[in-house]
N, C-alpha and C positions, 0 to 999 in steps of 0.2 A: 880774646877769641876762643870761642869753644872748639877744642879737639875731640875724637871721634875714638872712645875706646880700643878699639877693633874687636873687641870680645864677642864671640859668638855663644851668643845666648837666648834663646824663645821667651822664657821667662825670670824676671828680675823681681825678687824678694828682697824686700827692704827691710829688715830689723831681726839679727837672729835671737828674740826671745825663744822659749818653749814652740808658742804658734808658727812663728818664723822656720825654726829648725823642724818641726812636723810636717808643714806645708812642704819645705824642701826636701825632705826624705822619700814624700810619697809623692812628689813629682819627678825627682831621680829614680825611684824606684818603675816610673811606667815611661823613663826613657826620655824624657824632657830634660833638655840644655838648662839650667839650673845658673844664676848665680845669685847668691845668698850676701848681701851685703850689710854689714853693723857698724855704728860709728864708732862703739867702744872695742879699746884691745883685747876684747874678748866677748865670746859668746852668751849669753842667757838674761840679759836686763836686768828686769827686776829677780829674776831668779839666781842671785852671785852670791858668791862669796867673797871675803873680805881678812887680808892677812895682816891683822894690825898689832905690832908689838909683841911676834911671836905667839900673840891667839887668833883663834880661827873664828871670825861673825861672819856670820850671814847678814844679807840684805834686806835687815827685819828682819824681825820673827818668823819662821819659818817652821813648818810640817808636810813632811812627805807621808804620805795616807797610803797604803798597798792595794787598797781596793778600786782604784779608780781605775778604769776598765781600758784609758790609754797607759798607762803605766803599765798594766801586765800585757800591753801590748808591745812597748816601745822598748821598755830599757830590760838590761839585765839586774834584777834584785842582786844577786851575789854579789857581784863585782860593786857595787856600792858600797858594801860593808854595811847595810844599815843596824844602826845602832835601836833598838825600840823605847817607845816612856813606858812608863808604869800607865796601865790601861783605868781609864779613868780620871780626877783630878782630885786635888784638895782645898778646899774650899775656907775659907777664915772669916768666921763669923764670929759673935759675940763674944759666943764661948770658946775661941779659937780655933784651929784646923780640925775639920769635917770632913773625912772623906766619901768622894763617891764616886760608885766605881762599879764595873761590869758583872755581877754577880755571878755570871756563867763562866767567867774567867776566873777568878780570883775571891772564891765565896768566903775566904779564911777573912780577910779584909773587907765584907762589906757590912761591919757593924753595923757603922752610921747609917746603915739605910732602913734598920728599923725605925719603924713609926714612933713618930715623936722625936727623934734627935734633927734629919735634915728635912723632912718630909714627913704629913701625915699619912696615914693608911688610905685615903683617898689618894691622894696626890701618885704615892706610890703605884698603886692601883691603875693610875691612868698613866703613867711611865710604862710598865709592864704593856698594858695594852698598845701605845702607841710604839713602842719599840716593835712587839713582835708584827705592827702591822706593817710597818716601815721597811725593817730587815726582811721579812718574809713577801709581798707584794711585790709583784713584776714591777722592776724599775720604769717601766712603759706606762704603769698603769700609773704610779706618783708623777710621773712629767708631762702626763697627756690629762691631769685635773684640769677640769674644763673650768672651774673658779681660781681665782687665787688672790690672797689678799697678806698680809702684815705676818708674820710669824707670831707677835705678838698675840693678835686676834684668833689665831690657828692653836696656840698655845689655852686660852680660854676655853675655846670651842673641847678641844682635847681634855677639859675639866680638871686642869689644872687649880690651884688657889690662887690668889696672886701672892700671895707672902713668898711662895716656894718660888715661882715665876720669879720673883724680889732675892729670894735668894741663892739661885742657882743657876734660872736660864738666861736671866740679861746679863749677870756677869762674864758667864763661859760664852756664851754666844757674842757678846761685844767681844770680845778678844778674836772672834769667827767670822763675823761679816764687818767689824771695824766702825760700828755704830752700837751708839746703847740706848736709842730710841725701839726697836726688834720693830722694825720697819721693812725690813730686807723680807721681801715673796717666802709666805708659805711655801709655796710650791718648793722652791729652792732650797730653804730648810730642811723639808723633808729628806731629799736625796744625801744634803749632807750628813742627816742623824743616821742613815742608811749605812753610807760610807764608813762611817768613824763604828757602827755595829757591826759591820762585815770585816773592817780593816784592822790596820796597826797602825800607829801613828808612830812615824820613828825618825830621825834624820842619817845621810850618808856619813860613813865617817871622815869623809875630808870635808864636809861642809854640801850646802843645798846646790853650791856650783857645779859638783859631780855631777847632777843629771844635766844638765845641760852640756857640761863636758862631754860623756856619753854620747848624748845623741850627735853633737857636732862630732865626735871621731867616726860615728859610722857615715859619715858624706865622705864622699869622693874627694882628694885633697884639693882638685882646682873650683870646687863648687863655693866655699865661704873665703870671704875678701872678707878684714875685721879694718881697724882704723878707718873705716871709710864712709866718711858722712855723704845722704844725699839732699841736695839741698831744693829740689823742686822734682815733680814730676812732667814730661813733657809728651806733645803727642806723640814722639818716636819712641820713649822711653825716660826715662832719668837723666839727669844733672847733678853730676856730682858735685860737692862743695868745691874741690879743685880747679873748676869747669870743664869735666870730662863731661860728653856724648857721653851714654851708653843705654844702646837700642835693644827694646825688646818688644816682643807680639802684646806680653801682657806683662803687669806689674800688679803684684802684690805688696799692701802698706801690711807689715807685721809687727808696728812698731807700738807703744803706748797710747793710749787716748787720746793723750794732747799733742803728739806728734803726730799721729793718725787725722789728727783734725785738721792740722797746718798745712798736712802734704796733699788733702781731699778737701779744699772748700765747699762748704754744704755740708761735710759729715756733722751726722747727729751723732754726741757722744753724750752718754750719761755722766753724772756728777762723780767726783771722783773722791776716794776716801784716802786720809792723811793718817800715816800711824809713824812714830817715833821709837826706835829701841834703843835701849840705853845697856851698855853693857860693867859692869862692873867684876876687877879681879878682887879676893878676898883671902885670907889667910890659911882660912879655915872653911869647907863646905857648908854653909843655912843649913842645909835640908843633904839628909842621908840618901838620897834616892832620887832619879830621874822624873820626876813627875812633874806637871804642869800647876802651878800655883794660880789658885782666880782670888778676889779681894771683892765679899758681901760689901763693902762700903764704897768698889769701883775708884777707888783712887788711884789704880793702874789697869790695863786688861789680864796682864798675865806675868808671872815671873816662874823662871825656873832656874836649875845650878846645870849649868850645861854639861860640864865637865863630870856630874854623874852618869851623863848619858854616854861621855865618851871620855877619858882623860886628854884625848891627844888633842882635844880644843885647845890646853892651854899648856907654852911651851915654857912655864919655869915650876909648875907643880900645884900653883893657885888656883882656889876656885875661879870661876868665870860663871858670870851669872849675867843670868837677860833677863831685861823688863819692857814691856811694850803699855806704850799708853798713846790716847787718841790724839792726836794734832799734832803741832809743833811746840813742844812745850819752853817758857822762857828759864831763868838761871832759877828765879822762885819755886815755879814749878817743879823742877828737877829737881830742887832740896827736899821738895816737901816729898816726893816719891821716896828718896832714899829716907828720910824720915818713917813712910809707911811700909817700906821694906823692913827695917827694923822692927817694926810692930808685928809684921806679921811672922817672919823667920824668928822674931823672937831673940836677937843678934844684934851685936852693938857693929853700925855698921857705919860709922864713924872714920874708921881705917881704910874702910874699900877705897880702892882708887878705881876711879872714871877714867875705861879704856878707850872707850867709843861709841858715839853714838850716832845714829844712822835716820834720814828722816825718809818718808818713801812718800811721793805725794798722790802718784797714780797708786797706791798699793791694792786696792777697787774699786770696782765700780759699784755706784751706788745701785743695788740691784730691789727698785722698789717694782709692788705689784702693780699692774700685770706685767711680770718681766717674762720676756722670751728666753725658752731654755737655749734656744737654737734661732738664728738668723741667718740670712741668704748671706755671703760675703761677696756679692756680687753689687756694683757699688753705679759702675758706668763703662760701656764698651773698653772690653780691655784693660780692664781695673776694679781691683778687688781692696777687700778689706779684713783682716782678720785677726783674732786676741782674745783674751778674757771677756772684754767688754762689748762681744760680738756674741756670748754666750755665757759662762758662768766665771765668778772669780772664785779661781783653782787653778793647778795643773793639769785635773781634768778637761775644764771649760775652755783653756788656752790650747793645748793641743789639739783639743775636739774640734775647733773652731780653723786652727791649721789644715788640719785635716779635710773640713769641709773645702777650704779655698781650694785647696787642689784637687777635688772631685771637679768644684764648676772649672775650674780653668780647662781641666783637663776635656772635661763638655763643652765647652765655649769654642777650644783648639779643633776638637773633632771634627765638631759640624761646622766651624769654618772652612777646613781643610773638605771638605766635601761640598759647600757649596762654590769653591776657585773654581773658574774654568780650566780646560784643559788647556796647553800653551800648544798654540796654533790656531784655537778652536775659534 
């Protein structure tokens, strides 16, 4: 027999990811009864962190950008501690590690970008050009391109070679949209080479769970309920998995793709991309320095030594290193990575012990052309929808997308509450 909450609430948010906890921010903040409900013991999804064996992972591979324009809206920078990478990456090709790197940042380090070592004086040439169009163009004007097609394709057009394309943009970029076909919208490309030119790419020092921690301590403490699955949506409101009632005007699904699908039959969800990180401790640091490692031969997307970025990742003095690679990889796979880690750190890495490793299966959406930068999260009377894959996969796109839900709710509430009669009337 289902029982009846009692909770008085107008509007019931289902999932507190990033989107989850923005949609509720800025519907408490315009005075809306609010409860925010998560299945897991804690806030932020796919955006966690992870305390395993005295080091500190994240949930995947993880980067927090500073430019993203909900970010300097929402959290406080300081109070993060963020830690920053080395701007730029290093690349491992033939002749081994190539780096490349912001020249307006760090001109002493950008050998490698004269012509002939990572890039021809073409190639270069069209880098230079397409950056300053990118970073200097109204962001209005890159997300309102009225074509849009493959990044790949936009990559060419931008006159690019393919060698350089072969050995720079699909490896860094698979490690960025979680595909190494560069399939993923031009259009969306753009904003990100934007972001990462305008930004910093850094992580919190307690791990990527701080912002989501963050944003859940600024809610009112009776707005988020955690442990708490819901297992159907009904015309009154939710069903808890318990079989708690609990009634609201409107319901927002702010949960992953494929829970977003189950609790809204009919939703259209785009394909979803699987990435895998592998973490290993180490004796001794690979790499002197916090920087982002990519592999010209793509036998992983990305490695880096964490614990340069931060020591206090790892709680007995070891390095702590992450590598992320696409899918689910089996015990084979895994060997042959630590084998290519080797190769490219240049490190007998034989001794590393395998701390943990983390598989993400919604990690994004496959965001092929023509992908909406923005969507309605208005779904069906009194029910909304909203997340990454309602707009971009980011922190930006997820909150942005929060954010939207509760504009329409907030207009849906309005103009309902103006077309009730008056009582008597």
């Amino acid at each position: 027999m289902r029982k009846p909450d009692g909770s008085d609430a107008e509007v019931v948010v289902v999932g507190a990811g990033v989107a989850g906890l923005a949609c509720a921010a800025d519907l408490v903040a315009a005075g809306v009864r609010v409860r925010l409900l998560e299945a897991a013991d804690a806030p932020g999804g796919r955006v966690a962190t992870d305390r395993v064996r005295g080091f500190t992972t994240d949930r995947g591979f993880q980067v927090f950008n500073t430019a993203y324009p909900q970010v300097k809206r929402r959290l406080d920078l300081r109070a993060l501690r963020l830690r920053p990478f080395t701007p730029g990456v290093l690349v491992h090709t033939g002749d081994g590690l190539r780096r490349f790197t912001d020249p307006t940042r760090r001109l002493r380090e950008s050998r490698d970008l004269l012509p002939g070592r990572l890039a021809t004086a073409r190639d270069l040439a069209a880098l230079g050009v397409m950056s300053a169009r990118d970073m200097l163009a109204p962001a209005a004007r890159l997300r309102g391109s009225r074509r849009d097609g493959t990044t790949l394709t936009a990559l060419a057009e931008a006159g690019f070679s393919p060698a350089f394309v072969e050995t720079f943009f699909r490896p860094f970029l698979s490690g960025v949209f979680l595909e190494d076909e560069l399939e993923t919208s031009a259009r969306f490309f753009h904003l990100v080479w934007r972001t990462m030119l305008r930004g910093t790419l850094c992580l919190p020092a307690d791990g990527i769970g701080a912002v989501p921690a963050q944003l859940a301590a600024a809610l009112p403490g009776s707005v988020l309920r955690t442990a708490t699955s819901v297992a159907s949506l009904t015309p009154e409101g939710v069903l808890l998995s318990d079989g708690t009632d609990l009634a609201a005007a409107a319901v927002v699904v702010a949960t992953g793709q494929s829970a977003a699908a189950r609790l809204l039959p009919g939703l259209s969800v785009p394909r979803a991309r699987t990435v895998t990180t592998l973490y290993h401790a180490a004796e001794r640091s690979p790499l002197a320095e916090p920087t982002l490692v990519i592999d010209g031969s793509r036998r992983f997307l990305n490695t880096c030594v964490l614990t340069e970025l931060h020591p206090g990742y790892s709680g007995d003095g070891r390095a702590l290193v992450s590598t992320s690679v696409l899918g689910a990889p089996g015990p084979a796979e895994e060997a042959a990575v630590r084998v290519a880690l080797g190769h490219v750190y240049g490190a007998d890495t034989g001794g590393w012990e395998a701390v943990h490793r983390v598989t993400v299966h919604d990690a994004l959406p496959a965001m092929t052309p023509p992908w909406p930068l923005s969507r309605s999260t208005r779904f069906s009377p009194g029910r909304y929808v909203c997340g990454d894959h309602r707009a971009t996969g980011s922190l930006q796109g997820a909150m942005a997308s929060g954010a939207r839900a509760a504009r329409e709710v907030l207009s849906d509430l309005r103009a309902r509450t103006r077309t009730q009669p008056l009582a008597g009337v």
